[in-house]
C-alpha positions in Angstrom: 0.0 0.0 0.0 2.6 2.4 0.8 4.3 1.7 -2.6 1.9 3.9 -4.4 2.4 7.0 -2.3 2.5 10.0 -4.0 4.9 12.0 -2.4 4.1 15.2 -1.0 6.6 17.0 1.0 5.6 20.3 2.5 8.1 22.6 4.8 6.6 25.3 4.8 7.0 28.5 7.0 3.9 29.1 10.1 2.8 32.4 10.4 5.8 33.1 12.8 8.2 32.5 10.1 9.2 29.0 10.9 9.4 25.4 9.5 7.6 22.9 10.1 9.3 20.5 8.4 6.5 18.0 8.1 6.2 15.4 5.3 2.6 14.3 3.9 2.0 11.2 1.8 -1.2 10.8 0.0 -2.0 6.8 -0.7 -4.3 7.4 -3.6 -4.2 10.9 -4.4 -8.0 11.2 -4.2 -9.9 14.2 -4.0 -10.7 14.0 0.2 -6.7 13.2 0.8 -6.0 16.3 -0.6 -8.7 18.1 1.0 -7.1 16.2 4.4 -3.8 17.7 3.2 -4.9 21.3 2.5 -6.3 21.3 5.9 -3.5 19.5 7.3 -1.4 22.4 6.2 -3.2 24.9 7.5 -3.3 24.0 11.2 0.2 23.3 10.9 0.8 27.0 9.3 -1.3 28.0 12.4 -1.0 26.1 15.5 2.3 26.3 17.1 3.0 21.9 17.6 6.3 21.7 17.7 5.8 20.4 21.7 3.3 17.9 20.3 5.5 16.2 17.1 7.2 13.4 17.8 7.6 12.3 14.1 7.4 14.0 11.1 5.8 11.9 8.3 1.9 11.8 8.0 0.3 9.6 5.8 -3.2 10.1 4.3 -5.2 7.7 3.5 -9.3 7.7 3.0 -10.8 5.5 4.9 -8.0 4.3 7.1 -8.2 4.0 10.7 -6.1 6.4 12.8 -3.0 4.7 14.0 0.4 6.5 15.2 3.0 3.2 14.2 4.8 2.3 12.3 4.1 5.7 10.3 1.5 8.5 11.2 -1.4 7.6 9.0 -4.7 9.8 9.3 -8.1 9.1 7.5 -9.7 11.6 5.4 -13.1 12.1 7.4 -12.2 15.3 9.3 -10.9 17.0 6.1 -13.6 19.8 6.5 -12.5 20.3 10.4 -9.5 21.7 11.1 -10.2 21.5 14.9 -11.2 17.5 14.8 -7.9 16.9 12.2 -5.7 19.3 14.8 -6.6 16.7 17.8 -6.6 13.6 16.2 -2.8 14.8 15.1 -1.8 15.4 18.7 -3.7 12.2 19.8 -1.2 10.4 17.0 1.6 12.0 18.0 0.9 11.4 21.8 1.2 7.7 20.7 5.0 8.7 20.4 5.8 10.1 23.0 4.2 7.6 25.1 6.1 4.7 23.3 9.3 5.9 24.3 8.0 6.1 28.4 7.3 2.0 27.9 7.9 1.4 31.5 5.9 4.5 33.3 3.1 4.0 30.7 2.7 0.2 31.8 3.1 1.6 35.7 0.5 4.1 34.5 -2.0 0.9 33.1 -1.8 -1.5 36.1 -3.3 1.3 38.1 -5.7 2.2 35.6 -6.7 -0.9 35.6 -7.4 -0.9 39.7 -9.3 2.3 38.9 -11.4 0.9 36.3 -11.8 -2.8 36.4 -14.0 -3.9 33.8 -13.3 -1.0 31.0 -14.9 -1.6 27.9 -13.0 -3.4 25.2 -14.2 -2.3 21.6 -14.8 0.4 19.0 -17.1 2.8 19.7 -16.4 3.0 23.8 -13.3 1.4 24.2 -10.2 0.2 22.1 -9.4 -3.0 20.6 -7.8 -4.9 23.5 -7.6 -3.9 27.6 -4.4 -2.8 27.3 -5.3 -0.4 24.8 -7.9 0.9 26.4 -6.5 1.4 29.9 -3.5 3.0 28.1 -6.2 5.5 26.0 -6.9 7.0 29.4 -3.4 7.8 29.4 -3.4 9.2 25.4 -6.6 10.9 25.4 -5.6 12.8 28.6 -3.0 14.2 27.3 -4.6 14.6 23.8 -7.7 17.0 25.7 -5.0 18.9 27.6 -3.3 19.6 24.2 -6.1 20.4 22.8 -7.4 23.3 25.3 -4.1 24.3 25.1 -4.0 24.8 21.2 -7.7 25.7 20.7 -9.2 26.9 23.9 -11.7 24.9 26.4 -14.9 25.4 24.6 -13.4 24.4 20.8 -11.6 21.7 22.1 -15.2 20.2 23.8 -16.6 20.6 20.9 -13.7 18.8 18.7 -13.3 16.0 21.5 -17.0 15.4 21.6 -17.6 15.0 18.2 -15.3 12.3 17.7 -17.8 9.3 17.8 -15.0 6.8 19.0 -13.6 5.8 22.7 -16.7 7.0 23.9 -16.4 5.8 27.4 -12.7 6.4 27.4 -12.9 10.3 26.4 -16.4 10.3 28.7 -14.2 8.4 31.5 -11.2 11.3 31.6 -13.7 14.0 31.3 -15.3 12.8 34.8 -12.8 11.7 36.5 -9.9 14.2 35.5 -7.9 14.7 38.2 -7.6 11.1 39.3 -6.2 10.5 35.9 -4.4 13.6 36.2 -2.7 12.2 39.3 -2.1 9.0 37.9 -0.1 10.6 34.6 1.7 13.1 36.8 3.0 10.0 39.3 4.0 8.5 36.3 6.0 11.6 34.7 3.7 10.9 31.3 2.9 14.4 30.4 4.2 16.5 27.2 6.3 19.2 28.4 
């Protein structure tokens, strides 16, 4: 699949005169991948996430599932919102920084787990596997706080609750925020 790539490198300068030095492949080239792309480009040219980038290759490809390994590879179905695209970038990218704090994350999980026995395993509330879900506390914590960082409280609500996926994992850190809050800090899992 990622044999027919089309290359599309972009380093462009933000508004503050600095690059980005991102790289965005399209699979197929089609019409919403490049829409994904224009967008891409702009909240990248806008939002300052040099603190959230981890890697720097994105791939596009409609109707792909989100992922962070082994490359970056976002779907095309937030083309049309540059706040939904913006978190589920950082929520990618969080996958990063969170794979190299392998120990403290797994620390982090067996006291999730204590927390929340019983999570939901699963797409649309939970992930696909325990582990992954217990570790999506982690991720999607850090993903909100990026995401009130970068767009404000009331935008990032509105991004976070549209997404239509980890439903009780997103509802879950929303509720219970400072116990999970505790939990990441203990842990030293946050994005500085």
């Amino acid at each position: 699949m990622l044999a027919f790539l089309l290359i599309l490198s972009i380093a462009r300068p933000d508004v503050t005169g600095t690059t980005q030095g991102i790289t965005i492949d399209l699979v197929r080239g089609t019409e919403r991948e490049k829409q994904t792309k224009q967008t891409l480009e702009q909240v990248l040219a806008t939002s300052d996430l040099k603190k959230y980038t981890f890697t720097r290759r994105v791939v596009i490809e409609e109707g792909a599932i989100n992922h962070a390994f082994p490359i970056l590879t976002l779907n095309g179905r937030f083309a049309a919102s540059p706040d939904a695209l913006l978190t589920s970038y950082v929520h990618e990218q969080v996958h990063w920084h969170l794979r190299d704090r392998l120990a403290p994350q797994q620390a982090a999980i067996a006291e999730l787990r204590k927390m929340y026995p019983g999570a939901p395993v699963g797409l649309p509330e939970g992930a696909e596997n325990a582990y992954s879900t217990y570790g999506h506390l982690v991720t999607c914590y850090l993903e909100i706080l990026a995401a009130r960082e970068l767009l404000g409280a009331e935008r990032a609500s509105a991004a976070i609750t549209n997404k239509g996926n980890y439903t009780w994992i997103y509802a879950t850190v929303l509720r219970d925020e400072r116990q999970i809050a505790a939990v990441v800090n203990r842990h030293g899992l946050r994005v500085k």
